[in-house]
Structures are given as C-alpha cells and as structure tokens.
C-alpha positions as CSV (number, residue, x, y, z in Angstrom):
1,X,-59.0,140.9,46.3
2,X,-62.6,140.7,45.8
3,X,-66.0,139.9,43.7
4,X,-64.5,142.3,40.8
5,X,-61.1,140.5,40.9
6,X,-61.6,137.0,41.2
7,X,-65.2,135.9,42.6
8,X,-65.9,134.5,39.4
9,X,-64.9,131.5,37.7
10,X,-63.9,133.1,34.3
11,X,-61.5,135.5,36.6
12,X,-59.6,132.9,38.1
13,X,-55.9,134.5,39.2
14,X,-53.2,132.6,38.2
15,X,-51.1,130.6,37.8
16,X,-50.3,130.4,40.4
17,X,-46.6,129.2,40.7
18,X,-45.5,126.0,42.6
19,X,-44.6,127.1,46.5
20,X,-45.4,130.8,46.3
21,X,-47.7,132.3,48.7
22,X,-50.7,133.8,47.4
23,X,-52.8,136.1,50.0
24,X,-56.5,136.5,49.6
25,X,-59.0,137.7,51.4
26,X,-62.8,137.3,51.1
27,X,-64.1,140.9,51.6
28,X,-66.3,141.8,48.6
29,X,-66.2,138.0,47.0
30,X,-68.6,137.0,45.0
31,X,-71.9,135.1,46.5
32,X,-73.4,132.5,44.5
33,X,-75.0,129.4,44.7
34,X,-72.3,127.5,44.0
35,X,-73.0,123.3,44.5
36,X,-69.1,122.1,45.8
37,X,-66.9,119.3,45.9
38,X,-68.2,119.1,49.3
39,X,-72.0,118.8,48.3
40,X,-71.9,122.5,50.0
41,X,-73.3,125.6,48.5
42,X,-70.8,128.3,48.4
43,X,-72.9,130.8,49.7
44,X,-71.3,132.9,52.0
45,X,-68.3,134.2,49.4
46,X,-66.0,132.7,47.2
47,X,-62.9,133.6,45.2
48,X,-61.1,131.3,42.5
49,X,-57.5,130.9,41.7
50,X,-55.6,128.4,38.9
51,X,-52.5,126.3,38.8
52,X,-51.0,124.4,36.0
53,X,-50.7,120.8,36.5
54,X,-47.5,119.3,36.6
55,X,-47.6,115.2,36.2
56,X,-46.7,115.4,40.0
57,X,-48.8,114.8,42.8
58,X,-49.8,118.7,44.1
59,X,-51.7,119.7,47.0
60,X,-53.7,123.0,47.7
61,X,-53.5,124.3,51.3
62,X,-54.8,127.2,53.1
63,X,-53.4,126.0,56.4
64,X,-51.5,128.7,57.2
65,X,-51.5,130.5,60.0
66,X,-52.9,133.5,58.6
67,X,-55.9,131.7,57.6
68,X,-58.7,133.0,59.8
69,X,-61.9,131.4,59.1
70,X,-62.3,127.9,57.5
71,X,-61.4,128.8,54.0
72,X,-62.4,125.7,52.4
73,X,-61.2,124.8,48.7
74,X,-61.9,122.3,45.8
75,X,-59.6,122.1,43.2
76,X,-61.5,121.2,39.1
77,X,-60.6,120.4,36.4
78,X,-63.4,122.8,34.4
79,X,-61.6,123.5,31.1
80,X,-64.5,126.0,30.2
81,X,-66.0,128.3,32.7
82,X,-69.2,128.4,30.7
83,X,-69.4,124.8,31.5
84,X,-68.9,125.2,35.2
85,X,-71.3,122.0,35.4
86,X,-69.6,119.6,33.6
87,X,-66.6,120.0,35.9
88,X,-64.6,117.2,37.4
89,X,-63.9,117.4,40.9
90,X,-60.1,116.6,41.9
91,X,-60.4,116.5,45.3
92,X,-62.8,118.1,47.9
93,X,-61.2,119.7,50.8
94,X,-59.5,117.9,53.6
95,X,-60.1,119.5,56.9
96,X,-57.9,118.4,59.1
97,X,-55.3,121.3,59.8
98,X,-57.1,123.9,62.0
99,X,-58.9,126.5,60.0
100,X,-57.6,126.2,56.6
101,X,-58.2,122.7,54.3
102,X,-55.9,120.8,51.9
103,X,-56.3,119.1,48.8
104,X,-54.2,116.5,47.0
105,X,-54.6,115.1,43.6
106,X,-52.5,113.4,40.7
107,X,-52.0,116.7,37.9
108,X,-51.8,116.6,34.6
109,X,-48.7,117.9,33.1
110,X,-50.4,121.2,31.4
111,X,-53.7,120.8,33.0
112,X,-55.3,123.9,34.3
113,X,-56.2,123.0,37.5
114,X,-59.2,125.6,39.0
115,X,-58.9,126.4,42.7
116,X,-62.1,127.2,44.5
117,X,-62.0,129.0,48.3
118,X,-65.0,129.4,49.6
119,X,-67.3,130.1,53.1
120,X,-70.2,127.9,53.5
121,X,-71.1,130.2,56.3
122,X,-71.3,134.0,57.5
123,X,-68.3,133.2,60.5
124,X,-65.7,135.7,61.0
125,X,-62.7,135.5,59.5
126,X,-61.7,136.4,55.7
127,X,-58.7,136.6,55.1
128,X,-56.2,133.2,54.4
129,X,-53.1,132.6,52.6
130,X,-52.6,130.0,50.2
131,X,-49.5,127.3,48.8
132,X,-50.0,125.1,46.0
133,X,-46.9,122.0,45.9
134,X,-45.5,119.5,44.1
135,X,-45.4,116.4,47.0
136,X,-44.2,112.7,47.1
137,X,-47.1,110.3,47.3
138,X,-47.2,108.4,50.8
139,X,-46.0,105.1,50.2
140,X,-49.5,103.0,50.3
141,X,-51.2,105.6,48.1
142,X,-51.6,103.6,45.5
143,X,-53.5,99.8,45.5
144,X,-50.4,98.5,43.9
145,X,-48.6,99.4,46.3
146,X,-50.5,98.7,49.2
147,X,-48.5,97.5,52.2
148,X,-49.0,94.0,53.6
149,X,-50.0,93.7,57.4
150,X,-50.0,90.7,59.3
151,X,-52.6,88.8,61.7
152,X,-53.1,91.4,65.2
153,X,-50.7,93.9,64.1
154,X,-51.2,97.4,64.7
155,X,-50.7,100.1,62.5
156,X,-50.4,103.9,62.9
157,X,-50.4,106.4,59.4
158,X,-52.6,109.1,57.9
159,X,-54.5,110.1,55.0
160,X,-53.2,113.4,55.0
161,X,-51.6,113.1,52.0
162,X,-53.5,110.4,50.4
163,X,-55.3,110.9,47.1
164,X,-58.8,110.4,47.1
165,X,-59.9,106.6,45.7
166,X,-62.7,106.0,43.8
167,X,-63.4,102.2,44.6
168,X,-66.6,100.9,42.3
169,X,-67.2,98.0,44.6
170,X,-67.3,100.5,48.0
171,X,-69.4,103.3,46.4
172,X,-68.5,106.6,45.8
173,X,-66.3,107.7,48.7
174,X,-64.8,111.3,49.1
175,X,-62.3,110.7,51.3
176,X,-58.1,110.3,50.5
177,X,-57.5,106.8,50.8
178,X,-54.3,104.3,52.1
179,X,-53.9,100.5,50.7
180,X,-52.8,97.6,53.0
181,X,-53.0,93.9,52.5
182,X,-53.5,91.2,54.9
C-alpha cells in the first residue's frame, strides 16, 4: 500500500466494512501539505481509506498492536475530493492507546465517511492495522443525558468513547466530551 494506491484523497480504499481489519503500511505514501483535524500538517506520509456511515455511533482505531509508529487519523466528511477544503472534520484523533489513535463520531446512515492516517513526523515505524465499529455511546455522552452528581462526590469515567462536543458558550473544543449535573 502506498502513494500510487491510496496517498491520495480521490483513491481512498474502501469501504471498508464494519469490524474487518484492514493493514496498511506507510512506505511510499503520499507527502503533502495536508492541514489536519489536529491543526497538523501531514507531512511525513499519509494514506486514506473510506467507510459508510451507518446512523450508529462508529469509531476508527489504529490501536492495534501491530501499529508501529503513531499512525494518527481524522475521519471527514469531504463529499468531493476536489473540495478537500470545505471538509468537515468528524473527529480528530484521540491519543490515548499507545501508538495508534481512535476516533468516534455519530455516522450518517449512507454517509461516506473519509479516513485519513497520517505521520506528522519522520519516526520509525510504518506500518499499522486498522478497525472501523459500530459502538454504544457511554451513557453521559449526550447533554440530555448527563448524569447528576451530588455535593463532594467523586467520580471516576473516561472520554474514551465520548463524542467530541461543540459547546458555543466554551469555545471551540476538540476534545470527546462527558455530561454531568450538579
């Protein structure tokens, strides 16, 4: 897999069905200057994959153990290639397992989801594995159903699995998000 097969955005592979391993590997990917979810430039490779949405909440992982450099990944909604800038960013990478990230956002049923991996850097490492799945949303995922907390109690949870939040009144925060209530 490589710059000829898949480094652009046009030759997306896919789709790429629900639970099914897909390997990849970074040798010959394609090296542009490519601005990220993560306000990163792709510079150092990158290789694109699709999925179609399926009105569930999905997540995009390359943490696998086979994963051997930190293959980071957006997940867009482009529609057109073309119009790579008009994109809207689903979720920028989570990284929180080891050297792979993870993404999780609410799909469209029939959506074409675009899945970009990408190095930031010239570290070793390039190859990674990676699993797109349908999930069930953590309970507090949603504002509606935030959980209430009382006075001095201590809580213990994790975004892991959280979609990301776009709050107006706290700015524009990139991070997955959990609700509570006091």
């Amino acid at each position: 897999i490589g710059y000829e097969n898949n480094g652009l955005c046009d030759d997306a592979i896919g789709p790429i069905g629900i639970e099914e391993k897909q390997a990849g590997s970074m040798r010959g990917a394609g090296n542009l200057d490519y601005f990220t979810c993560n306000l990163q430039y792709a510079r150092a490779g990158q290789v694109w994959y699709y999925v179609m949405g399926t009105g569930s909440l999905m997540v995009a992982s390359t943490c696998l153990e086979t994963t051997d450099f930190g293959a980071h990944l957006d997940v867009l909604e482009i529609g057109n290639c073309s119009q790579i800038e008009t994109y809207t960013c689903q979720s920028p990478g989570d990284s929180d397992c080891g050297n792979g990230y993870q993404n999780v956002w609410k799909s469209e049923l029939g959506v074409e989801y675009k899945i970009l991996i990408y190095k930031t850097s010239f570290v070793a490492g390039i190859n990674f594995d990676l699993i797109v799945s349908d999930i069930e949303p953590v309970e507090n995922d949603e504002c509606n159903n935030s959980i209430a907390l009382t006075l001095g109690e201590t809580v213990t949870g994790s975004t892991a699995l959280a979609t990301f939040d776009f709050v107006p009144d706290c700015g524009n925060l990139l991070q997955p998000g959990v609700w509570h209530t006091v």
